[in-house]
One Martini backbone bead per residue (centre of mass of N, CA, C, O) as a GRO file, in nm:
protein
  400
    1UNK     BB    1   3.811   4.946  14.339
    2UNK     BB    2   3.554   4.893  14.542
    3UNK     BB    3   3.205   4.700  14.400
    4UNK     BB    4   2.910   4.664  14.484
    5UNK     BB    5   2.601   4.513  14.475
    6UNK     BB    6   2.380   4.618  14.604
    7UNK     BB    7   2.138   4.593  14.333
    8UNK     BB    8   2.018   4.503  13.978
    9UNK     BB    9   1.714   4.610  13.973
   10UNK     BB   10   1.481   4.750  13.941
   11UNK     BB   11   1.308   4.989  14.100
   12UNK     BB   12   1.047   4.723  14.157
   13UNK     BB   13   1.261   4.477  14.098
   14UNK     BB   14   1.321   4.116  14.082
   15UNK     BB   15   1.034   4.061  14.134
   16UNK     BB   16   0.728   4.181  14.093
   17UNK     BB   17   0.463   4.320  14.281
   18UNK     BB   18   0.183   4.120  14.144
   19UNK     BB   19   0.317   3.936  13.937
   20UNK     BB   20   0.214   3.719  13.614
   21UNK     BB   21   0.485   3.654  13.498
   22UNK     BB   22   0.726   3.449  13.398
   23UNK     BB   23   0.986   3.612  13.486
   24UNK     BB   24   0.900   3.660  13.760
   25UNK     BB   25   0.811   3.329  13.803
   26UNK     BB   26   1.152   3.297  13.796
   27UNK     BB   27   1.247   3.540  14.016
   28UNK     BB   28   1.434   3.325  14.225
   29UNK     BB   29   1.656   3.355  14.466
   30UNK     BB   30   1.904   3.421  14.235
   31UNK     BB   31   1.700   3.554  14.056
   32UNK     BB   32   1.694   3.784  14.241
   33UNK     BB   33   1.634   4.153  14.248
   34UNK     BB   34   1.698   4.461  14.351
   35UNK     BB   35   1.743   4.748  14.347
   36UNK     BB   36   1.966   4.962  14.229
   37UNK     BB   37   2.294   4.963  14.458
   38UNK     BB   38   2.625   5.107  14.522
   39UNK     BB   39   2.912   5.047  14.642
   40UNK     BB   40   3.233   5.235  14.755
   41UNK     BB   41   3.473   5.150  14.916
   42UNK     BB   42   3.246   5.230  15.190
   43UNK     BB   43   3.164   5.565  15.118
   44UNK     BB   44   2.976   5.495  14.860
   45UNK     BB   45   2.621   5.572  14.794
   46UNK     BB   46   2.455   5.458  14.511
   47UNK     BB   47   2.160   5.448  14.572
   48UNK     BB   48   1.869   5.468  14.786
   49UNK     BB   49   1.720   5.138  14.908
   50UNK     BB   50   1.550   4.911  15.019
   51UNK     BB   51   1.769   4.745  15.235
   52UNK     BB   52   2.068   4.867  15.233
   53UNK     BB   53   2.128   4.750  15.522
   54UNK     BB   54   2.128   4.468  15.469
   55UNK     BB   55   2.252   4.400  15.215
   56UNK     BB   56   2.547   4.459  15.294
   57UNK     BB   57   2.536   4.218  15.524
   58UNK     BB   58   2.535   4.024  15.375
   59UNK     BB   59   2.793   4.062  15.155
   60UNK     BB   60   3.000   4.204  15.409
   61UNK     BB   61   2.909   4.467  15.491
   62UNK     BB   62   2.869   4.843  15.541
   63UNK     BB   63   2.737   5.166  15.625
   64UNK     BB   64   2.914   5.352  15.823
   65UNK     BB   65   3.131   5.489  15.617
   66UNK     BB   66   2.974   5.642  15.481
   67UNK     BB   67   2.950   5.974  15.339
   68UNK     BB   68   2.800   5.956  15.036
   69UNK     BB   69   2.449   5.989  14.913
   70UNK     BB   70   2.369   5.937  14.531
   71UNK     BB   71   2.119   6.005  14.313
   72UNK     BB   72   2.008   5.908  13.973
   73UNK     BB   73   1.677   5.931  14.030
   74UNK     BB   74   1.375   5.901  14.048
   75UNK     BB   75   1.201   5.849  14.359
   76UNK     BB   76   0.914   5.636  14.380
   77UNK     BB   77   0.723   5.642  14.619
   78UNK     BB   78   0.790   5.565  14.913
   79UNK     BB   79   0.993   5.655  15.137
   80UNK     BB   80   1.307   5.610  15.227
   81UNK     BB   81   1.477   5.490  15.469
   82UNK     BB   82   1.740   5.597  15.691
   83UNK     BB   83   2.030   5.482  15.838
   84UNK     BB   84   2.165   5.519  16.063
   85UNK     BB   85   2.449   5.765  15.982
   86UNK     BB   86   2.338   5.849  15.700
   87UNK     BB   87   2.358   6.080  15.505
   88UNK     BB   88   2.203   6.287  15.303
   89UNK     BB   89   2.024   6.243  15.017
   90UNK     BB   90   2.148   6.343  14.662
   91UNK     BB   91   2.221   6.568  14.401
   92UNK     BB   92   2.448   6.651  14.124
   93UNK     BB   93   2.495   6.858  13.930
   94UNK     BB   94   2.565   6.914  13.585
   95UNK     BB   95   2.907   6.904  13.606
   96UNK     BB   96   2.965   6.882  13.833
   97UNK     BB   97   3.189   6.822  14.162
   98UNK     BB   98   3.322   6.600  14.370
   99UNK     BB   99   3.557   6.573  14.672
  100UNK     BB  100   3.601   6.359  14.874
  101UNK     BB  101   3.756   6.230  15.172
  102UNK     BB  102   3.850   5.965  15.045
  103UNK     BB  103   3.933   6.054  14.746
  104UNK     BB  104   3.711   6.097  14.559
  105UNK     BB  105   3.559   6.161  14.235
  106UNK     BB  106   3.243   6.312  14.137
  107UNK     BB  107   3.069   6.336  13.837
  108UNK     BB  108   2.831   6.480  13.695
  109UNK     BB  109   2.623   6.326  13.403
  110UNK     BB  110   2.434   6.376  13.139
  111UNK     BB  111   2.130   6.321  13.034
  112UNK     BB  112   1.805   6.197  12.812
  113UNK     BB  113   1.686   6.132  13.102
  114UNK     BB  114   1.593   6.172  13.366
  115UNK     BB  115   1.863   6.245  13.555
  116UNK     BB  116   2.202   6.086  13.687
  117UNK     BB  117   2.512   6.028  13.643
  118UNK     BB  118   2.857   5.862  13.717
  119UNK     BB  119   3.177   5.974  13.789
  120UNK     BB  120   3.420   5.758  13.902
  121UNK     BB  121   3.720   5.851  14.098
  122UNK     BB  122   3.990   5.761  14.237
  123UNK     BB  123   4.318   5.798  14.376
  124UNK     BB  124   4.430   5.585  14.146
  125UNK     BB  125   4.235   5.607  13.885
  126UNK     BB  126   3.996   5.450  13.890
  127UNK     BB  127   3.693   5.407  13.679
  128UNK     BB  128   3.328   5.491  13.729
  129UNK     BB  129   3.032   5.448  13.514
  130UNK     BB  130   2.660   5.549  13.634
  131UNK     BB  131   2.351   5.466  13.540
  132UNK     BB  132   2.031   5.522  13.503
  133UNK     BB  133   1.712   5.387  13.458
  134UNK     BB  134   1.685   5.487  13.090
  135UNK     BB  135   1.981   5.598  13.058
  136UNK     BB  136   2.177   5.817  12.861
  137UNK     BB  137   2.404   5.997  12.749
  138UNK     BB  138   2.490   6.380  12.677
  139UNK     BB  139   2.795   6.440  12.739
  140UNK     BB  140   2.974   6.263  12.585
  141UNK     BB  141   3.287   6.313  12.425
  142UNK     BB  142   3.451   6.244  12.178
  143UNK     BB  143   3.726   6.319  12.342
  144UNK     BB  144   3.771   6.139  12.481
  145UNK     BB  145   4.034   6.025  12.680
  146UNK     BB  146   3.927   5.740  12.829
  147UNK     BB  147   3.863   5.442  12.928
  148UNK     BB  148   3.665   5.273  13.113
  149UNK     BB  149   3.662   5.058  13.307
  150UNK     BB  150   3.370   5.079  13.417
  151UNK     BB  151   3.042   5.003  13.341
  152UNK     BB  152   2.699   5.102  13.463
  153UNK     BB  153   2.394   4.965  13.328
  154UNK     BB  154   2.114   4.970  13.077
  155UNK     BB  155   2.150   4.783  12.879
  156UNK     BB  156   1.838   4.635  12.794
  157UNK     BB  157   1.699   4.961  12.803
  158UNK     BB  158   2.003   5.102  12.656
  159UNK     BB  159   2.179   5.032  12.414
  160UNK     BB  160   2.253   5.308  12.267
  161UNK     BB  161   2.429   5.396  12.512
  162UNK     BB  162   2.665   5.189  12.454
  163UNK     BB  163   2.690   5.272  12.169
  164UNK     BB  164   2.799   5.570  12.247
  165UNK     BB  165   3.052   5.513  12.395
  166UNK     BB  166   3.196   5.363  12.189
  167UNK     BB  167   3.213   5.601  11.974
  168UNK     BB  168   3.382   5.786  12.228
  169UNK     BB  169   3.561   5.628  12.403
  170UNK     BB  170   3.404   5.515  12.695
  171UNK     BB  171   3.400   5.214  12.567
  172UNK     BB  172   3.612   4.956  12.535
  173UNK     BB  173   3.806   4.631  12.503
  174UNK     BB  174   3.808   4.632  12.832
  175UNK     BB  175   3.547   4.753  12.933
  176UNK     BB  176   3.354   4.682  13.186
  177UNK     BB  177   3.000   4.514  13.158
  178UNK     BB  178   2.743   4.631  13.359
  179UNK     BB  179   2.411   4.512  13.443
  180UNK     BB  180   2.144   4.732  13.599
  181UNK     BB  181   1.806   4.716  13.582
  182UNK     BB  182   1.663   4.461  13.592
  183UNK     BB  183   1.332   4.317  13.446
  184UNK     BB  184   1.060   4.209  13.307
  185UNK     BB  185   1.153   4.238  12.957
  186UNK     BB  186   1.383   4.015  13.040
  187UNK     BB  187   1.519   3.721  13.034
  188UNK     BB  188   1.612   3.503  13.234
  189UNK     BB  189   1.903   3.383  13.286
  190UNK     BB  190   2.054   3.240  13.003
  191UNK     BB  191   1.953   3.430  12.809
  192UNK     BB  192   2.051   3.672  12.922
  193UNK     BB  193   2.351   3.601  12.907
  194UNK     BB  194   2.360   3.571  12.571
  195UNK     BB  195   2.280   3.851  12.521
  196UNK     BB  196   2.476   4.027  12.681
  197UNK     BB  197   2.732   3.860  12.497
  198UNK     BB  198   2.672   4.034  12.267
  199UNK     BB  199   2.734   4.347  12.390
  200UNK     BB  200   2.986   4.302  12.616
  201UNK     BB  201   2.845   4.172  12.856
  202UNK     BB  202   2.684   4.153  13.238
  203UNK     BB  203   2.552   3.972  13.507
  204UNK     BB  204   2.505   3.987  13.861
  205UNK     BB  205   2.417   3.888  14.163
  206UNK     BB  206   2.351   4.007  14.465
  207UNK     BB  207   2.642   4.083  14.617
  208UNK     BB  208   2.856   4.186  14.461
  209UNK     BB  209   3.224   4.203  14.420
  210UNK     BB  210   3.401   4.441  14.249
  211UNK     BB  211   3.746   4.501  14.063
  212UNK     BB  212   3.870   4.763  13.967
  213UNK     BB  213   4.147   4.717  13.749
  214UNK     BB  214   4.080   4.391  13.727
  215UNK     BB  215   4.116   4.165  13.564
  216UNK     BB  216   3.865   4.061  13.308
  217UNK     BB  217   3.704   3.905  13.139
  218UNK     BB  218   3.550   3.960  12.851
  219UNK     BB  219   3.310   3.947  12.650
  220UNK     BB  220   3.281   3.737  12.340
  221UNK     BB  221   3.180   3.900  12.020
  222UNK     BB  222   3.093   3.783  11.763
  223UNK     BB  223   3.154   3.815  11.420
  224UNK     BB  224   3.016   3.550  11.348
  225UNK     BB  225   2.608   3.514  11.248
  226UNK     BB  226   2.372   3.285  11.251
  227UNK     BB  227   2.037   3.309  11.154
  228UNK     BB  228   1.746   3.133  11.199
  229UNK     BB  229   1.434   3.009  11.036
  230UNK     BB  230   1.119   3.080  11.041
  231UNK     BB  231   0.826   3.244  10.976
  232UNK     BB  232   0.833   3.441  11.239
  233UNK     BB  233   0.995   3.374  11.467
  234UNK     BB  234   1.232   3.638  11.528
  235UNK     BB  235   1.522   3.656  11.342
  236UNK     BB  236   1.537   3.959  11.287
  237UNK     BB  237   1.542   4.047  11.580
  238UNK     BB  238   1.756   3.903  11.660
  239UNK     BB  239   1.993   4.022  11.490
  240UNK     BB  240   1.935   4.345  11.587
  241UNK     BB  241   2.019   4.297  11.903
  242UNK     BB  242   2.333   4.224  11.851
  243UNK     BB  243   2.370   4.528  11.694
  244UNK     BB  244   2.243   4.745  11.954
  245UNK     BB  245   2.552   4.836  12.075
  246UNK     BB  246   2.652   4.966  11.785
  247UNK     BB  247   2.739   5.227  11.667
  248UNK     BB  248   2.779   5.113  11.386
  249UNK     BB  249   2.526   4.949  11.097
  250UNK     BB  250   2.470   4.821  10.835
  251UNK     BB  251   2.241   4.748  10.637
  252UNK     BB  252   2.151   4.442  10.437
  253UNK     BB  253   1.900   4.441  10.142
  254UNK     BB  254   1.810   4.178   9.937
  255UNK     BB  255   1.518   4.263   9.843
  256UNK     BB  256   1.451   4.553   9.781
  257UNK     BB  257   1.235   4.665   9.563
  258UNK     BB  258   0.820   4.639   9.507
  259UNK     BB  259   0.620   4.734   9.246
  260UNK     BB  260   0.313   4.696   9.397
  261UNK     BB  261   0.364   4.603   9.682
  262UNK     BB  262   0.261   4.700   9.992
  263UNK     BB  263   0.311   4.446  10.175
  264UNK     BB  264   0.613   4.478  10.149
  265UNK     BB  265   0.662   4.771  10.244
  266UNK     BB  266   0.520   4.720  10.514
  267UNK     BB  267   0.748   4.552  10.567
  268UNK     BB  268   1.007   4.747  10.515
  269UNK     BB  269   0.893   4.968  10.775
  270UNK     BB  270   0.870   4.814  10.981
  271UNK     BB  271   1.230   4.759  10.995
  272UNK     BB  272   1.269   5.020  11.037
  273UNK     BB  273   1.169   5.153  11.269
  274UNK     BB  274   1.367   4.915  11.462
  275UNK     BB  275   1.597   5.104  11.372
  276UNK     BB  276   1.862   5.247  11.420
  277UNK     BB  277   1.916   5.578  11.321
  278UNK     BB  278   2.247   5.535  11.282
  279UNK     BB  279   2.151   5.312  11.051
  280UNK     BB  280   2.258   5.189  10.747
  281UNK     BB  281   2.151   5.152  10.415
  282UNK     BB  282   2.158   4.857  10.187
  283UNK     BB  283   2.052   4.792   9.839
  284UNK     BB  284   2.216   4.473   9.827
  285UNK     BB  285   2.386   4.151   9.669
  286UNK     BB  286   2.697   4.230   9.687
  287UNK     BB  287   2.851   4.114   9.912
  288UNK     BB  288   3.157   4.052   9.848
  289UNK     BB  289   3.263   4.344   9.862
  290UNK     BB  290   3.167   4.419  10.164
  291UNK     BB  291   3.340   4.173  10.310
  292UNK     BB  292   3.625   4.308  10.213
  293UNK     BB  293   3.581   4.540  10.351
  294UNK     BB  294   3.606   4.831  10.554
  295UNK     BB  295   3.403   4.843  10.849
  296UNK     BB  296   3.132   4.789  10.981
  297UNK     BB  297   2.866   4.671  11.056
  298UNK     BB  298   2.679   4.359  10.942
  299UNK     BB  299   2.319   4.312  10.837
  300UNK     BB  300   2.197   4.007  10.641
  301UNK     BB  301   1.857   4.064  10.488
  302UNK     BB  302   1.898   3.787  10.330
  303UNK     BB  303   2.004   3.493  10.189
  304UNK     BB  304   1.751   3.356  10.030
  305UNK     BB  305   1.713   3.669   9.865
  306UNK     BB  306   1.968   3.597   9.754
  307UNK     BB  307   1.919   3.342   9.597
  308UNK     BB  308   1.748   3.436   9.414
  309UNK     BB  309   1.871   3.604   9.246
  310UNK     BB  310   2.087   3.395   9.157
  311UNK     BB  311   1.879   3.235   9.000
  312UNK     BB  312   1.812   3.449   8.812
  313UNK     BB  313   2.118   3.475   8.659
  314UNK     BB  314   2.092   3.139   8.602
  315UNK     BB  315   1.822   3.037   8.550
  316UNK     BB  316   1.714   2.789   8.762
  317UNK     BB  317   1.415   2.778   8.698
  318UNK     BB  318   1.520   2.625   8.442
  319UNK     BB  319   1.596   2.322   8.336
  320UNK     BB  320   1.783   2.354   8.128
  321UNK     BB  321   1.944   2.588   8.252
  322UNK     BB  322   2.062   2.392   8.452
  323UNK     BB  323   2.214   2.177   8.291
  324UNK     BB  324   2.349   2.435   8.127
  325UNK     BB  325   2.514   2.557   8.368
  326UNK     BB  326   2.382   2.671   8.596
  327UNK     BB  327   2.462   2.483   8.851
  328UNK     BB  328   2.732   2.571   8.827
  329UNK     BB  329   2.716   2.892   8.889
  330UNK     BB  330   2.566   2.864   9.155
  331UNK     BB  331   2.831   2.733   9.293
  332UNK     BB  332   3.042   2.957   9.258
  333UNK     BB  333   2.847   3.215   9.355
  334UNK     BB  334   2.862   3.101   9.651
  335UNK     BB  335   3.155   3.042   9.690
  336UNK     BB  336   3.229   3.326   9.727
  337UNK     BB  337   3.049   3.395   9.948
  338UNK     BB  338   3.186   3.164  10.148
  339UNK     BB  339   3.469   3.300  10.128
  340UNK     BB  340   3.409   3.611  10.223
  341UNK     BB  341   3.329   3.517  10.526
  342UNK     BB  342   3.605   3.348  10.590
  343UNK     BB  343   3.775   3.638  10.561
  344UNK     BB  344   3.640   3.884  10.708
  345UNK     BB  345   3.687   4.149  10.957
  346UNK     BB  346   3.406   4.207  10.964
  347UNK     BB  347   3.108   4.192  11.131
  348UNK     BB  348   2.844   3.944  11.132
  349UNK     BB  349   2.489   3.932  11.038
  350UNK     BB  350   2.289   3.733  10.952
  351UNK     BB  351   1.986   3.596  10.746
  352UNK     BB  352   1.755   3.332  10.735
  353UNK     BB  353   1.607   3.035  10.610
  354UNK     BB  354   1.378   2.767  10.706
  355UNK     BB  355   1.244   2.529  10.432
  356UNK     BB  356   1.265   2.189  10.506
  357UNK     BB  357   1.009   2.155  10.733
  358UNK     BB  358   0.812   2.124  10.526
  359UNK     BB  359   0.656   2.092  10.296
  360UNK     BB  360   0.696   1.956   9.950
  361UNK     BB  361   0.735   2.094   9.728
  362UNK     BB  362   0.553   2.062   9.354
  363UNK     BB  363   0.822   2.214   9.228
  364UNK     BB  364   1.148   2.140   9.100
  365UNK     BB  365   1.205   2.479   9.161
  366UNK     BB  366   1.102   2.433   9.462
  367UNK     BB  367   1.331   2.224   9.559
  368UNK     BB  368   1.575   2.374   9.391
  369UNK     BB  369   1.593   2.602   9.637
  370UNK     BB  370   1.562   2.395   9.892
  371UNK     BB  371   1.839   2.300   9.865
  372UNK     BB  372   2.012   2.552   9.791
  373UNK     BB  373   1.984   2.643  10.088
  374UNK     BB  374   2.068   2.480  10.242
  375UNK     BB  375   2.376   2.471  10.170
  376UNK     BB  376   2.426   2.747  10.238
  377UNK     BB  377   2.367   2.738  10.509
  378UNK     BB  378   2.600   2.557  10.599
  379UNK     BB  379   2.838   2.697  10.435
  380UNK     BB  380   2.814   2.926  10.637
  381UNK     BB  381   2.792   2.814  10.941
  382UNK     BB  382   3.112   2.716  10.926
  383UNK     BB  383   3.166   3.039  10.888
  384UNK     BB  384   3.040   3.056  11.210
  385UNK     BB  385   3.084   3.139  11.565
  386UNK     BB  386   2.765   3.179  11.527
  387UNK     BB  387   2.414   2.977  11.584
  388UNK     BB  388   2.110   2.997  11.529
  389UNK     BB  389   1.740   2.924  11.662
  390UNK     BB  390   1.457   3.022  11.568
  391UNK     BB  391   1.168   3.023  11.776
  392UNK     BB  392   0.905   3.174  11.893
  393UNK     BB  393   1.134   3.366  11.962
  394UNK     BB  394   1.338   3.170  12.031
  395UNK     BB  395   1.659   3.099  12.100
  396UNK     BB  396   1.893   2.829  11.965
  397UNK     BB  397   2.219   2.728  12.044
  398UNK     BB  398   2.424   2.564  11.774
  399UNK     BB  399   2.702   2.773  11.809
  400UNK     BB  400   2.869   2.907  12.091
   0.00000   0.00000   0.00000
């Protein structure tokens, strides 16, 4: 099956028109991108955007053979002229399912917002599902039968449906999944791509041609991820985003709770609000039994907290009691959490704090907690295929 992407763009676009954000005002040339629209074998056109038959002839194709053109969501603001020759465009109820001239099957798939999804299958049997932008499956059953080769979706803006996909084996380790339908809310250029690579997706460019089918490496996403960065970076966003297209995911809070104090709830409620619902909490600093289980991805908020609690285990705060046996003890214990993140073969995302680039703490016990924070940040990035650092919200690649 051959599938053209003549635009990859939001609604109204990328830039949007008379938009004055920085991500419009990057996106010029070739990181500019049209509303989204797939031609499907040269028969088939899924959504019908102003200019898809220019769109078409830069890319090498034609729309004279188009035989169906099928919309997925409402499309607002002024009529799009259809272009001589094209059948109207039109919608179809939600199961309902069309056999065209050409030999495709395309079956309508319910969403859980306005819209409609299509799954095409081809002559030959290769399988492609396209959902509209803002919109998840509310249809794809627990037993789906087999992995689509192909998923087009707006991964940026409904992570959670690629999550639900995932969940229902509606896509496995081999299905390519582009992103489509992107916006000025999400970094254009090097960061989209590495966004995306989390999620195990990608983005190509307008007027793409991909053959369904073809062998294609999927992006490989790092098992083991280290964030880290200073107070309010943005650090926690980040790890959260990386594991938002994952079915199921532990929230592992080392933080646990704390009696009579608000502003910290008020902390761990933020937190909780932004986090996918399908995600369950363990408040518990036991790392190393967590990391040799088997079970979903792990989400360690944060080593900091944990080093906290450790040191608190052997006395570490107290100069005699670090002298008399504390600094060998919490050398152990770390060296286990760092064996077992080694060992591991659950996906992990961890959270941690860079402390050593500011003031230099006033007390003894606060330059070893400095200390000791460095030390395990490093040996646990040693164990970790991808390190990040965040500043300002902005994540730079360290290592992966």
């Amino acid at each position: 099956m051959e599938l053209t992407l003549l635009g990859t763009g939001a609604p109204l676009g990328l830039p949007r028109p008379d938009c004055p954000c920085a991500v419009c005002a990057l996106s010029r040339g070739t990181r500019a991108r049209a509303a989204t629209a797939l031609l499907v074998d040269g028969a088939l056109l899924l959504d019908l955007t102003p200019g898809a038959a220019l769109a078409a002839a830069r890319s090498g194709h034609s729309l004279v053979g188009v035989r169906q053109v099928l919309l997925t969501h409402p499309h607002d603001g002024p009529a799009v002229e259809v272009p001589a020759g094209l059948p109207t465009a039109g919608r179809v109820p939600d199961g309902r399912e069309l056999t065209l001239i050409s030999g495709h099957r395309v079956r309508a798939v319910p969403m859980d917002s306005p819209g409609t999804g299509y799954e095409v299958t081809s002559a030959e049997g290769e399988r492609l599902l396209y959902l509209p932008p803002g919109g998840a499956p509310a249809g794809i059953a627990d037993d789906h039968l087999a992995p689509y080769d192909m998923v087009v979706a707006d991964v940026t803006g409904r992570p959670d449906g690629l999550a639900r996909l995932r969940a229902t084996g509606a896509v496995g380790p081999a299905t390519e999944v582009i992103a489509v339908h992107l916006d000025h809310d999400v970094p254009t250029g090097a960061e989209l791509d590495r966004r995306l690579a989390a999620a195990g997706a990608r983005a190509v460019p307008d007027g793409t041609t991909l053959y369904i089918g073809d062998y294609h490496e999927v992006p490989d996403v790092p098992r083991r991820t280290l964030v880290t960065g200073g107070a309010r970076s943005g650090k926690s966003v980040e790890a959260e985003r990386r594991l938002e297209t994952f079915p199921e995911v532990l929230y592992v809070a080392t933080g646990g709770t704390r009696e009579g104090d608000p502003e910290w709830a008020e902390r761990v409620g933020l937190h909780r609000e932004r986090r996918p619902g399908s995600w369950r909490t363990a408040e518990t600093c036991e790392l190393v039994p967590l990391l040799a289980e088997e079970g979903p991805a792990l989400l360690i908020d944060c080593l900091s907290l944990w080093l906290t609690d450790a040191m608190d285990r052997v006395g570490a705060w107290d100069d005699a009691r670090w002298a008399d046996g504390g600094q060998a003890a919490l050398r152990e214990r770390t060296a286990e959490l760092v064996a077992a993140v080694r060992a591991t073969g659950r996906t992990v995302v961890a959270v941690t704090n860079e402390v050593g680039s500011g003031v230099v703490p006033a007390t003894a016990a606060g330059r070893r907690f400095r200390d000791e924070l460095g030390r395990l940040n490093a040996a646990f990035a040693d164990e970790c295929e991808e390190v990040l650092l965040v500043v300002a919200g902005q994540a730079l690649v360290l290592r992966g």
